[in-house]
N, C-alpha and C positions, 0 to 999 in steps of 0.2 A: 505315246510318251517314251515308251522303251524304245523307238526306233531312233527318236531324237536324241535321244541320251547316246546312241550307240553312232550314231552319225557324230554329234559331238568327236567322242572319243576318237573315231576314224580320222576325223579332220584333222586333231591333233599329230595320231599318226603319223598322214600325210605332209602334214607342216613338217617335222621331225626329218624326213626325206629326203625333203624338198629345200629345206634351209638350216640345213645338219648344224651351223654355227649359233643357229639362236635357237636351237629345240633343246626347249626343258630338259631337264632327267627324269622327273620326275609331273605326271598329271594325276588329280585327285581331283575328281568333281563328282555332281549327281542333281537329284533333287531332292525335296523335303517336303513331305506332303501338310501341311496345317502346320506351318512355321510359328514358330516362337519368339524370335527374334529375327530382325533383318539381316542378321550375320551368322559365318562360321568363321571361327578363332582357330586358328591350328597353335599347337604348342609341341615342343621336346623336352621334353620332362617339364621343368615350371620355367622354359623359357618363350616367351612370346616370337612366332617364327612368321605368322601371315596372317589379315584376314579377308576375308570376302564378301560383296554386299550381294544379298540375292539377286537374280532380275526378274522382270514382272509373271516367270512362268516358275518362281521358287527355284532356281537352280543358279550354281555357283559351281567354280572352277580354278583350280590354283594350278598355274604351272610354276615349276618350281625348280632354278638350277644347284646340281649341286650340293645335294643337301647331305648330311650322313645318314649312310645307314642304322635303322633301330629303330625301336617303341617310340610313337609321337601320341597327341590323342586329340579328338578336334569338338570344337564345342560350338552346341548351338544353343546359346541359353536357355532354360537352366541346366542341359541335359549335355554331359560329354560321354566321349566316347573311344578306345583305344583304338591305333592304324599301326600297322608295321610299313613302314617306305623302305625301299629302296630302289640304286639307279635303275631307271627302264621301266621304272614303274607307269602303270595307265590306269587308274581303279577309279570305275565309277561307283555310285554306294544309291541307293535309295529306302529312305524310313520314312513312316508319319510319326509323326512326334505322338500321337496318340496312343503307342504300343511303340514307343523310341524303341528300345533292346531285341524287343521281339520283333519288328516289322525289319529292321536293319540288312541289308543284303547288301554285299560286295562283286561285283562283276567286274573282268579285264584282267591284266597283269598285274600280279603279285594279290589277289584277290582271294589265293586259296588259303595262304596262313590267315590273312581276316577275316574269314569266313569262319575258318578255324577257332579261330580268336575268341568271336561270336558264340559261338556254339559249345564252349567252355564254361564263358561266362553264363551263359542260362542254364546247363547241365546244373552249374552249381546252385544256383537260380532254384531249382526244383529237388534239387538233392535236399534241399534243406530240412522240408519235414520226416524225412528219412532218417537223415543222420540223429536227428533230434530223437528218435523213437531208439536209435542203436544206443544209444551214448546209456542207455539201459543194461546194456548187454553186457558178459565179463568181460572181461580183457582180450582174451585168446580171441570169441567169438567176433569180437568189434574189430580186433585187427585182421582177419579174416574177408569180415564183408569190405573193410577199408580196401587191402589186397583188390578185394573183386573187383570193386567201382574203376581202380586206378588200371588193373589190368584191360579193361574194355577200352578204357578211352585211349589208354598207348596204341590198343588195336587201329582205335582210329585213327589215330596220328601216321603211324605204319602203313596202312591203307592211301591216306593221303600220299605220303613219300614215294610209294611205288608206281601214284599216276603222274606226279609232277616232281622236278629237281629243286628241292630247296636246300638253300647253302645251311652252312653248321650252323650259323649262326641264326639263323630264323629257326629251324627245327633247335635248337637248344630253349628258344624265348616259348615257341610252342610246349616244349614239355615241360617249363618250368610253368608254363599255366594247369598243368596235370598235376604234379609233383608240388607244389608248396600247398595248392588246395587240399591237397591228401595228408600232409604234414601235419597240416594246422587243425583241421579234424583232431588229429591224434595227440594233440598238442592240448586241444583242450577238452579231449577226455577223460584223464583222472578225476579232473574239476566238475564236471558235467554229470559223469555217472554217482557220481556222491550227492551230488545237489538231487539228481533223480533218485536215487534209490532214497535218499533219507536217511544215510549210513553218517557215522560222524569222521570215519577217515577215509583221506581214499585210495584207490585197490589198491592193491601190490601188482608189480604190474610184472609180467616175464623179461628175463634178462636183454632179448632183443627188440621188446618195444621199441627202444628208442634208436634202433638201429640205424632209421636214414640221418640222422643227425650226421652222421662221418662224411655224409658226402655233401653235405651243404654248405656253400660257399656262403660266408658271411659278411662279403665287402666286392658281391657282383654289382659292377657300375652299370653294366647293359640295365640291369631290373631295379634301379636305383628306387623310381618312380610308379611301380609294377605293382598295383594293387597285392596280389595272391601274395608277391615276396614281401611286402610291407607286414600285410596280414600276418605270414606266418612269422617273423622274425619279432613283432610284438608279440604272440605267448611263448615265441620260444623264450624270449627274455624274461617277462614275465616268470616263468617256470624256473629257471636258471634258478633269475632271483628266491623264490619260493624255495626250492633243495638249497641255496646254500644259508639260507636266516633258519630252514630246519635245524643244516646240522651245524650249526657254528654260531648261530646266536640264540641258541636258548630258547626259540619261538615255538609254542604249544599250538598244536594246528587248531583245533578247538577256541583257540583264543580271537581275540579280536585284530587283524591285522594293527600293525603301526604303521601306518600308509607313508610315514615319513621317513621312517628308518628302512620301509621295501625299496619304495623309488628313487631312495637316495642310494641303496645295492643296486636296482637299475641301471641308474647313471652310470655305478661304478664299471659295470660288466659290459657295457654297452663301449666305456671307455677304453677298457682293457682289449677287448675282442676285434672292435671295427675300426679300421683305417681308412674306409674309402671315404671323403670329407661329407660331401651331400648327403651320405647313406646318414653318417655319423649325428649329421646336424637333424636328419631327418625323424632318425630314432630319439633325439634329449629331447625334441619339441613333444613328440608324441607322449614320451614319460611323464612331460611336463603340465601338460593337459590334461592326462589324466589324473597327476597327481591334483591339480585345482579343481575339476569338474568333482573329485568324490570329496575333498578336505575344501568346501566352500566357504570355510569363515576364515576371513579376515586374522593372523594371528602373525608373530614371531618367529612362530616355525614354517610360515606360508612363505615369507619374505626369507628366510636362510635357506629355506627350495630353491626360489628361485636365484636369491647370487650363488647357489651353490653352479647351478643349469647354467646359467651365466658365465661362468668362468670356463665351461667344457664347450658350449658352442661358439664357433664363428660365424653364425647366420646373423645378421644384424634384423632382417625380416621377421625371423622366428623371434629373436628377442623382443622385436616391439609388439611381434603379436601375443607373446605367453605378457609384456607387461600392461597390455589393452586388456588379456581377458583377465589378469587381476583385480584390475580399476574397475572392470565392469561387474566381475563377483561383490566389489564391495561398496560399488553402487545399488548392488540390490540387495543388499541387508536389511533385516523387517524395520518396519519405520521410515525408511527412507522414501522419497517420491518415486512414483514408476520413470524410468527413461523418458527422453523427450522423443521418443520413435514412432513416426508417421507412418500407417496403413492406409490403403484404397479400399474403398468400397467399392458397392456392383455398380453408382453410378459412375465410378471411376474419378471420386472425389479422396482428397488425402485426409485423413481422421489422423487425432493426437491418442495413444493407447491413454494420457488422461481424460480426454475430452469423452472415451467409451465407457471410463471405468467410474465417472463420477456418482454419488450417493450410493450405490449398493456395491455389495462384494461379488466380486467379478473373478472369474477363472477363466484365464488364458489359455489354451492349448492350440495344438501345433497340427499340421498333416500336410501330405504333399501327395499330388497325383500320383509319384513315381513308386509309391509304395502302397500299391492298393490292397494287400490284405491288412496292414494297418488303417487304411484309410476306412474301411466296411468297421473294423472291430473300437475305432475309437469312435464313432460315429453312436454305436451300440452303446460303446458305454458312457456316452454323452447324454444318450438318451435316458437312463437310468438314473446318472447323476440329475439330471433335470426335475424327475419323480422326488427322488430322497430331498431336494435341496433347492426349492419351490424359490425360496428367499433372494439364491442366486443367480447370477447372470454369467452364461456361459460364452464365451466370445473365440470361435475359430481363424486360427492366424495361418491360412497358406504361403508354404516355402518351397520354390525350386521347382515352380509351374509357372508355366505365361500368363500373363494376365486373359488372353483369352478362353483358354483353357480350364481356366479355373471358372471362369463366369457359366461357362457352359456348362461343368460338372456340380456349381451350386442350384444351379435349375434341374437339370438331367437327375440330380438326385434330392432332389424336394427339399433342400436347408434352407433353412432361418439364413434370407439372406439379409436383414438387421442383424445379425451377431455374425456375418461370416466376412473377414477383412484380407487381402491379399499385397503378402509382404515380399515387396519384388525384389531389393538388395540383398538375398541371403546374407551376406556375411555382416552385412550390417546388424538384421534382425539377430543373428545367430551370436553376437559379440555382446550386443543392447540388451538379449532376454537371456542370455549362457544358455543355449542348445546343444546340449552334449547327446538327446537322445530324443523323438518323437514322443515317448511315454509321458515327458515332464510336463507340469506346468505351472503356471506364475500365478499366485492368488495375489489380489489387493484390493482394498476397500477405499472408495473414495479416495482413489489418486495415488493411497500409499502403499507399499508394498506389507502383505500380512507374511507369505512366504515364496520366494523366490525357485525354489528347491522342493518344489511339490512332485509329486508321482502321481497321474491320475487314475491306477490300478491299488494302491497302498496310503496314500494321504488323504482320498476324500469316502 
């Protein structure tokens, strides 16, 4: 197979030579071991740019003239994934969707930043019970090991540069995948080590904490779309907001947030600070979101949120999407009917979430392959809830897995496959049930909704 793949690419080459006026700039192809879907979707940033339909050996092939260079990312449903192109580019890729992230390999030209890319992405991937154990640690000590982790990986990056010539602009997107992940760390460890230690304020922190802050651009269009800079540019705002409601409005840290009067300082500073439009529009949705996903009732002050978000964004998109997840927050208010939202079962028949939920009380929850230490620990305490709460009916709604895939892992791992249902529209499911996090889930009894806004670690 890897010889095919590699002939493939040669061929292309060769064409490139051979009829210099019709060859690509750019080749991207491979294959996909246990496909998900019959296609890859390429995109740059959220604009639809190609797609592909497999052929009978799972492999697919975009040539592609012309294109700009920068961050694209290409999706095979449910799972995408980031590509850095540029002209001259030749990158073959091969994963099984079975282990997407992890099986993932780049080979051919310009293959070394994504590979790089790759290999960031899972660092952080594994950093996580790490960092989670420091966020323990004082200040001095946590920015310290912070230092360490980010010092190795620039090694790596270094290391790469002196085998191969990559332009500023690729090595700048590379270390901005080192660099915002190390930020955001430190971004949200005040908040973290208070929550850890059980302390009621948090640290004081040394003068130079926040020292990378000065060199961060907060209107870079290259990383508009750039997971890490997303990430980090939400707590950095966050924080912002939080120092200036300390020192300017009165706000007792001890107290109860006013979620309305933080995110509407959100909006303000996000206003004030970023000019690049998309970034701009990118940052109110997200404010906006979160401000509905925690403040879920229906009020006065929900609806002057959002004309306020309204007035500051030009995204017409974002707006009907922040005014669908309202409708659907107060479509799920207790009393109301459950959504009219169709799941598949294992014989691959569609069920109404009424037609599962009739005569007894029924808990909905959530899990997706793509997150299998979730997937093991809600599973556990599914099992527990079943002991305590004999009466109810526990019903498993898969998101953001193939329909194949998911039949295979309700066998492979011995579930009730009467209660286990597979909901293949994400965003549908995720608008119809408000999915802000895999923990939640939906109680309702006979049809109607008891509570929308459940937690299945703290609610049951």
């Amino acid at each position: 197979m890897t010889r095919l793949l590699l002939s493939l690419s040669l061929l292309s080459v060769l064409a490139c030579s051979t009829k210099s006026r019709e060859c690509p700039s750019v080749f991207f192809g491979g294959e996909i071991v246990n496909p998900t879907s019959d296609y890859v979707v390429l995109y740059k940033n959220d604009s639809y740019i190609d797609s592909v339909k497999l052929d009978k050996g799972n492999r697919f092939a975009f040539n592609l003239q012309g294109i700009e260079e920068g961050l694209y990312h290409f999706d095979h449903n449910p799972e995408l994934q980031y590509l850095y192109l540029q002209e001259g580019d030749s990158i073959i890729v091969r994963l099984n969707t079975k282990e997407f992230d992890e099986s993932l390999v780049f080979s051919g030209r310009g293959s070394e930043v994504n590979n790089f890319l790759i290999e960031m992405f899972l660092a952080h991937e594994e950093e996580e019970p790490l960092i989670y154990d420091y966020y323990a640690l004082e200040p001095e000590s946590f920015d310290q090991k912070m230092d360490s982790l980010r010092t190795e990986k620039i090694a790596h990056l270094k290391d790469l540069e002196e085998h191969y010539v990559l332009s500023e602009k690729v090595s700048s997107v590379a270390m901005a995948s080192i660099d915002y992940t190390n930020y955001t760390y430190k971004e949200k460890y005040p908040f973290k080590h208070k929550w850890k230690k059980g302390i009621k304020s948090i640290p004081e922190l040394p003068a130079n904490f926040y020292e990378y802050r000065k060199s961060v651009d907060l209107n870079n269009g290259d990383l508009t779309y750039f997971r890490p800079y997303l990430d980090y540019l939400k707590y950095h705002f966050g924080n912002l907001a939080y120092a200036s409601c300390m020192k300017y409005c009165n706000m007792q840290e001890d107290s109860a947030y006013d979620y309305l009067h933080f995110n509407n300082h959100t909006l303000k500073l996000v206003d004030s600070l970023v000019q690049q439009d998309d970034l701009r529009n990118i940052l109110f949705r997200n404010v906006a979101m979160a401000y509905l996903l925690r403040e879920h009732s229906p009020s006065e002050e929900c609806q002057s949120f959002i004309d306020k978000f309204s007035s500051l964004s030009t995204s017409d998109k974002h707006e009907k999407e922040i005014a669908e997840l309202y409708e659907g927050i107060q479509r799920l208010q207790p009393e109301n009917d459950l959504p009219n939202l169709f799941v598949t079962d294992t014989d691959n028949q569609k069920v109404s979430l009424k037609d599962i939920s009739r005569e007894k009380k029924t808990v909905f929850y959530f899990w997706s392959a793509s997150q299998k230490g979730h997937f093991r620990n809600v599973h556990k305490r599914i099992s527990k809830l079943q002991q305590k709460y004999p009466d109810y009916n526990f019903v498993g709604i898969n998101v953001k897995t193939g329909y194949p895939q998911w039949r295979s892992m309700v066998e492979e791992h011995g579930l009730d496959a009467a209660n286990q249902y597979h909901g293949g529209d994400f965003k549908e499911v995720q608008m119809a049930m408000i999915i802000d996090n895999l923990n939640k889930c939906v109680i309702s009894k006979d049809t109607v909704v008891v509570d929308a806004f459940a937690n299945l670690y703290t609610s049951l």
